[in-house]
Every structure is written in structure tokens, then in C-alpha cells.
C-alpha positions in Angstrom: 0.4 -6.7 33.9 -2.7 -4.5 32.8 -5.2 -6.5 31.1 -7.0 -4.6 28.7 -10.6 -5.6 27.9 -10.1 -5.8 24.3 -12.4 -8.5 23.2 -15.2 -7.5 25.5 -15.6 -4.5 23.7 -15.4 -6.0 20.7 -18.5 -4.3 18.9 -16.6 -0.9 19.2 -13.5 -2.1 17.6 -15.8 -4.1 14.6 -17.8 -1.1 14.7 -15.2 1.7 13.2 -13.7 -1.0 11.0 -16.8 -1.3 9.1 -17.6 2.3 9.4 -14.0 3.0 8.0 -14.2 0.0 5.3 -17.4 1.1 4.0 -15.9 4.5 3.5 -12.9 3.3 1.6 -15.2 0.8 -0.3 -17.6 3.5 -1.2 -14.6 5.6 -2.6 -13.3 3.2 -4.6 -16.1 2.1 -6.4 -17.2 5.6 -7.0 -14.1 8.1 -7.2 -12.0 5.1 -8.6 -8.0 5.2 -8.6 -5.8 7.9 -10.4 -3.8 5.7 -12.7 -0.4 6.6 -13.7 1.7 5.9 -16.1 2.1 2.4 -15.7 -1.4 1.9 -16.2 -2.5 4.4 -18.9 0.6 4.7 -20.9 2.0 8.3 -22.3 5.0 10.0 -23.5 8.9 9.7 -23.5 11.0 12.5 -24.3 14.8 12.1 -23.8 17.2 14.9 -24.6 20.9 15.9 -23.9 22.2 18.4 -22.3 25.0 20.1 -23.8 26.7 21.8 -20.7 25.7 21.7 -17.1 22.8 19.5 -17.0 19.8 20.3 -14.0 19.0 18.3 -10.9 15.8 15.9 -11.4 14.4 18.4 -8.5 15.1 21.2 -10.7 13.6 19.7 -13.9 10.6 18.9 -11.6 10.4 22.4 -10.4 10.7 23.7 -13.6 8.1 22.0 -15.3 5.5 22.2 -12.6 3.6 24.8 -14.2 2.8 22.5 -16.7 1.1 20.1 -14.6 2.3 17.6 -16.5 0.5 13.9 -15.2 2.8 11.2 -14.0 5.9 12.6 -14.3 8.8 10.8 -14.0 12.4 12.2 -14.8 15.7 10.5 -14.9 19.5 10.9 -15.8 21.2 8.8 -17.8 24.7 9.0 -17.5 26.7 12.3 -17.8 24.5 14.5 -20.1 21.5 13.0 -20.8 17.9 12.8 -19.0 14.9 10.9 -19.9 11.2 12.1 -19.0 7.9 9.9 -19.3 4.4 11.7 -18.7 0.7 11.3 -20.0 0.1 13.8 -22.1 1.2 12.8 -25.9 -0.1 16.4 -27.4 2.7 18.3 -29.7 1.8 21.5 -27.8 2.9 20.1 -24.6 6.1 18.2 -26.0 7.2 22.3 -27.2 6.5 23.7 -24.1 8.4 20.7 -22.0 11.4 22.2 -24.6 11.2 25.1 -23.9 11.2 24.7 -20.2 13.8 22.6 -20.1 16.2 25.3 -22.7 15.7 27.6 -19.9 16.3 25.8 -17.1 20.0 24.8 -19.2 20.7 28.5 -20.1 20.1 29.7 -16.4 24.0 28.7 -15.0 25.3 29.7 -18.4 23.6 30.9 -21.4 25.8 28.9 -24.0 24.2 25.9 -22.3 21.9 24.0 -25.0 20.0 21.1 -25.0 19.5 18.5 -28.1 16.3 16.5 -28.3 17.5 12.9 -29.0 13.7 11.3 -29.1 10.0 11.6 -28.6 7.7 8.7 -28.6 4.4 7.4 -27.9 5.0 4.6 -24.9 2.2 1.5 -23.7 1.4 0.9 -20.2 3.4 -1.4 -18.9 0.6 -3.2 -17.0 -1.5 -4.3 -19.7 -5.5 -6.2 -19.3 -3.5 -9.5 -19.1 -1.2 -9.1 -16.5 -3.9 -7.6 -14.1 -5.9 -10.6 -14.6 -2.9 -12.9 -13.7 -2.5 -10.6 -11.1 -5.8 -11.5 -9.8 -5.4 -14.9 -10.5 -2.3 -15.1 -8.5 -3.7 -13.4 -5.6 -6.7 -15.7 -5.4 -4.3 -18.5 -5.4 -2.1 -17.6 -2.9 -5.4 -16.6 -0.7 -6.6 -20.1 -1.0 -2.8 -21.4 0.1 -3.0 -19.5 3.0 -6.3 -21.1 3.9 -5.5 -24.0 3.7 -1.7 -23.6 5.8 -3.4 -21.8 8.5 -6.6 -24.7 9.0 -3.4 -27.1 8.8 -1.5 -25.6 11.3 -4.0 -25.2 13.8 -5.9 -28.7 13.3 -5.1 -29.5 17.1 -7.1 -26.3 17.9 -10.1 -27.0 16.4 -12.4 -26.4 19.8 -14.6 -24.5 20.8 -14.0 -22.9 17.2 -13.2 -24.8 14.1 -9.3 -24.6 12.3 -10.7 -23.5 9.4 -12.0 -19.9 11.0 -8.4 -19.3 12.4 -7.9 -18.5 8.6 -10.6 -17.2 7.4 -10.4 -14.5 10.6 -6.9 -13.8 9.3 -8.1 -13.7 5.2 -11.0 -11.2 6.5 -8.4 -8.8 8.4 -6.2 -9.0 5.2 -8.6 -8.0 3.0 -9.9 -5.0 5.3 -6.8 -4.1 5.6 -5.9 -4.1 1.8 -9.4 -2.6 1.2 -8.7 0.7 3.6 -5.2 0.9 1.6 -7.0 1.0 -1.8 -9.8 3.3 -0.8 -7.6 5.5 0.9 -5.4 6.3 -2.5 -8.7 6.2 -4.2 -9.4 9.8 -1.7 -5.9 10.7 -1.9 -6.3 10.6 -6.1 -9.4 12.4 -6.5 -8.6 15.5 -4.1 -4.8 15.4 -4.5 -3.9 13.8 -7.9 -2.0 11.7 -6.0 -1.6 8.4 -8.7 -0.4 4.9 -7.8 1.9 2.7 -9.9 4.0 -0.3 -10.2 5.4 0.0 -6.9 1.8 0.7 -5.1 0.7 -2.6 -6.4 4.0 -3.7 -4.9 3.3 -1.6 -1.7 -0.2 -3.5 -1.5 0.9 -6.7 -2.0 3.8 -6.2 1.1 0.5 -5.3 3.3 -1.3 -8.5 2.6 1.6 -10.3 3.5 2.6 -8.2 6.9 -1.5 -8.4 7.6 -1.6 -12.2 7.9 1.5 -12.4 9.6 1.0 -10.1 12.1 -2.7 -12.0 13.2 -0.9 -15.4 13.1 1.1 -14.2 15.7 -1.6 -13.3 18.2 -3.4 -16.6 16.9 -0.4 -18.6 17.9 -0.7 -17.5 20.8 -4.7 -18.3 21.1 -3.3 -21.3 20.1 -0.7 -22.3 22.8 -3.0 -20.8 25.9 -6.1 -22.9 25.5 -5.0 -26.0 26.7 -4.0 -24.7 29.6 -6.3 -22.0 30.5 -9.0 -22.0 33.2 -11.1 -18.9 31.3 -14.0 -19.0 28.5 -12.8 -18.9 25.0 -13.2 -15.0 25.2 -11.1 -14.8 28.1 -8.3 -17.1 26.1 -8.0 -14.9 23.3 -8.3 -11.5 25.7 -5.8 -12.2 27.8 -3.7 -13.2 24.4 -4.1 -10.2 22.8 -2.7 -8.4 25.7 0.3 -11.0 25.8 1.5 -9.6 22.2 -0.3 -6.2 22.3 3.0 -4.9 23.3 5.1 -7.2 20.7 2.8 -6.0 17.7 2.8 -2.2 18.7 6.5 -2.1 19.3 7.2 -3.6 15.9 4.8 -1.5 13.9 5.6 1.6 15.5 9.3 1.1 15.2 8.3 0.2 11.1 6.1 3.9 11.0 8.5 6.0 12.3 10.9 5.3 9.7 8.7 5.4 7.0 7.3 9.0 7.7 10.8 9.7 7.7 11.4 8.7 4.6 7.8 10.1 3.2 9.2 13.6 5.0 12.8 13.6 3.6 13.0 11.1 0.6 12.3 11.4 -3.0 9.5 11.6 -4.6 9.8 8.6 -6.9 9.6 6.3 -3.9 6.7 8.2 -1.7 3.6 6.6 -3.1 5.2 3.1 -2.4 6.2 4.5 1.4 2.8 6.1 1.8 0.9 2.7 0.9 3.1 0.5 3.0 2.7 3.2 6.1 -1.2 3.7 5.6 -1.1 -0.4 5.5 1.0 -1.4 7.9 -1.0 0.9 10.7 -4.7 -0.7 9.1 -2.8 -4.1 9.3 -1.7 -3.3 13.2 -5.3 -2.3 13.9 -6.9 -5.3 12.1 -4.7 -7.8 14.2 -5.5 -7.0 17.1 -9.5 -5.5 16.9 -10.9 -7.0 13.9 -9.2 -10.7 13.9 -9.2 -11.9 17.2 -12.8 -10.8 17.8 -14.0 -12.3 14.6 -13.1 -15.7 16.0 -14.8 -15.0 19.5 -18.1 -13.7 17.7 -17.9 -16.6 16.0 -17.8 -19.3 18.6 -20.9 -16.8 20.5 -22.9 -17.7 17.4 -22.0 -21.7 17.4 -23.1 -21.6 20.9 
């Protein structure tokens, strides 16, 4: 079996993850996220159509000239459809009317449509629950810590249990980092916004991240008592024992989300997008950021 010097080029591999992270960290703090609805609140508009009622791709179509923010349309039941967007303005609630008369008269012009309400709606993720948010992220961080310098108490030489899981916390949080940032570029030159389900999306990364590092760790874990190489020669040859295991399952996870980013709905590709963008930072991070934090580490103890 080929064994790849991975951790003896360590300073590479640490290299473009900072380069990248401070990138993503730069664009965050400056460009910020585009907020959708969720987060800013807006408008709800739900009408009825009497007749042949459009596709939600048609509606979307339709009203794209408008380039209406946050958009989100959906039928309810035979007739009627429900829209939510930013923009509260009366001009804009007329010309969404208007629109959507003439996307009803174009398969028969005795089509009509009734306006059944308009309203001002709140975001649905208020100041409070980010802070719990926050709260409960911290929380489950410091769980995760103290799990991980549990389970590998018998390991604690040449590098202490506790760095185990603070190697895996740090590859998390680049990897949740480089998912941020990267909407934070997607929002400011594509208006691409995140949502409920990218907080969802980001939370799912943070969770594959640490998983996929215990693994290789685990395997750290089980060679060292029996292995007649250095500690960077323990973990190397590791790594290359489940490089094959972790690229399999990642790429077998990518290929069918860009499928569904290619040919499913919109209303689901922001979540996709996040979960693609941080499974492959979460891959990367597993394998070239983890691992050789915990070899730099014992290089410095020495």
C-alpha cells in the first residue's frame, strides 16, 4: 500500500487552511451574510386562483423582474398559493398583482385571481433565539471536549487526551468558518441569502467535521501501542489507513448533492450548497489540518 507523506508536509496542508480561513474570516466580518427572510422579516401575500392556477416555477419566473428578495412561493391546496418576500412597500404588493393576473389569464383569459391577504410578517429567528443558539453550541462544544479527553485517557503519551479534542474542536470550527465565509462571498456577489435551513446545514457540518477526525484519531489511537515509528510516523501511516475510508464516503455524499444542487428545487439549494461546501472543508480538515495539529503539538512539548 502507497504511503503518502501526509504529515511530513504538514506546513503545506496548515498553510492553505489558514490562507483559506483568513479569507473566509476576512469576508465575513466585512461583507457580512445576506439575511433572508427568516432573519429580517417581510411580507405575505396569499391569493386564490380562480381557474388554472401556475406552477411555483412559473410564479417564480414571472415575478423575476421584480427582483423581489427572499422569495418563497407555495400552494396551498387546490387553488390557492402563498408568497413571503422582503419588501413591505404598496408599490411592490400592486405590481406582484399584477404579475400574478397575467400569469392566470395566459392559459385562459377568464382566469382571475382574488387577493385573500396581505400582511406585514417578523422574522422568525428573533435576538433571543440566536443567543440560545449560541449558547447551545458552546455547550455542546464543551461536551465534546470533555467525551473525546475521556475516551482517549489511555492515550495520553507522547500527547496529552485533552489535544485529541481540541485538534478535532479546531478542525470543526475551520471547517464551519470556510462554510460561513463562503456564503458571506456567495451573498455579496450573488445575493445568494441563507436561512433556517443553512443554520440547519451548518450545524450538520459541525457534527460530520468531528466525526470524521475521530475516526482517523481512533485510529492514532489503536496503532501506538504497537507501533515501532515516532509519533509522526504513527499518525502518518494512520491517515493513510483511512484516507481511503474518508474519501470514499465523502465523495460518494458530493456526488449526490451536486445532483441535487443541479436538478432539485430551489427551496432546498442553499441547505444542499452549505452541506456540499462543508462536507468537502470537513474532508480536508480531517485529514490535513487535525492530525497535524496533534503532531505539531507534540514537536513543541519536545
Amino acid at each position: 500500500m502507497t504511503n503518502f507523506k501526509i504529515i511530513q508536509k504538514r506546513n503545506i496542508w496548515l498553510g492553505v487552511s489558514a490562507g483559506l480561513f483568513i479569507v473566509c474570516l476576512t469576508a465575513l466580518f466585512v461583507w457580512g451574510l445576506k439575511l433572508g427572510i427568516d432573519f429580517t422579516g417581510g411580507s405575505l401575500l396569499e391569493v386564490k386562483f380562480i381557474g388554472l392556477r401556475p406552477t411555483v416555477n412559473q410564479v417564480e419566473a414571472g415575478l423575476a423582474d421584480l427582483k423581489l428578495s427572499s422569495l418563497i412561493v407555495q400552494p396551498i391546496g387546490d387553488q390557492d398559493m402563498m408568497l413571503k418576500f422582503q419588501e413591505t412597500s404598496e408599490e411592490n404588493h400592486q405590481a406582484i398583482l399584477s404579475k400574478l393576473g397575467e400569469l392566470a389569464k395566459e392559459k385562459n383569459k377568464d382566469n382571475e385571481i382574488e387577493e385573500l391577504r396581505f400582511e406585514s410578517v417578523g422574522p422568525s429567528i428573533g435576538a433571543e433565539l440566536k443567543i440560545k443558539s449560541l449558547w447551545a453550541i458552546f455547550f455542546a462544544l464543551l461536551a465534546m471536549l470533555a467525551y473525546i479527553t475521556y475516551a482517549f485517557r489511555k492515550v495520553s503519551r507522547p500527547v496529552a487526551s485533552w489535544k485529541y479534542a481540541t485538534s478535532a474542536i479546531i478542525a470543526m470550527f475551520h471547517d464551519a468558518v470556510i462554510t460561513i465565509g463562503i456564503f458571506a462571498i456567495l451573498g455579496r456577489f450573488y445575493d445568494i441569502e441563507i436561512n433556517t435551513a443553512f443554520v440547519a446545514a451548518v450545524l450538520t457540518v459541525i457534527g460530520y467535521s468531528v466525526h470524521d477526525s475521530i475516526v482517523v484519531f481512533d485510529r492514532t489511537r489503536e496503532n501506538l501501542p504497537k507501533s515501532n515509528e515516532d509519533f509522526e510516523g504513527t499518525v502518518n501511516t494512520s491517515l493513510n489507513q483511512t484516507l481511503a475510508r474518508s474519501l470514499n464516503t465523502s465523495l460518494t455524499s458530493l456526488l449526490v448533492l451536486v445532483s441535487i444542487i443541479i436538478f432539485g428545487g430551489s427551496s432546498i439549494r442553499t441547505f444542499v450548497l452549505a452541506l456540499a461546501i462543508g462536507i468537502f472543508a470537513g474532508t480536508y480538515s480531517s485529514i490535513f489540518v487535525a492530525s497535524p495539529i496533534l503532531v505539531v503539538w507534540e514537536k513543541w512539548k519536545k
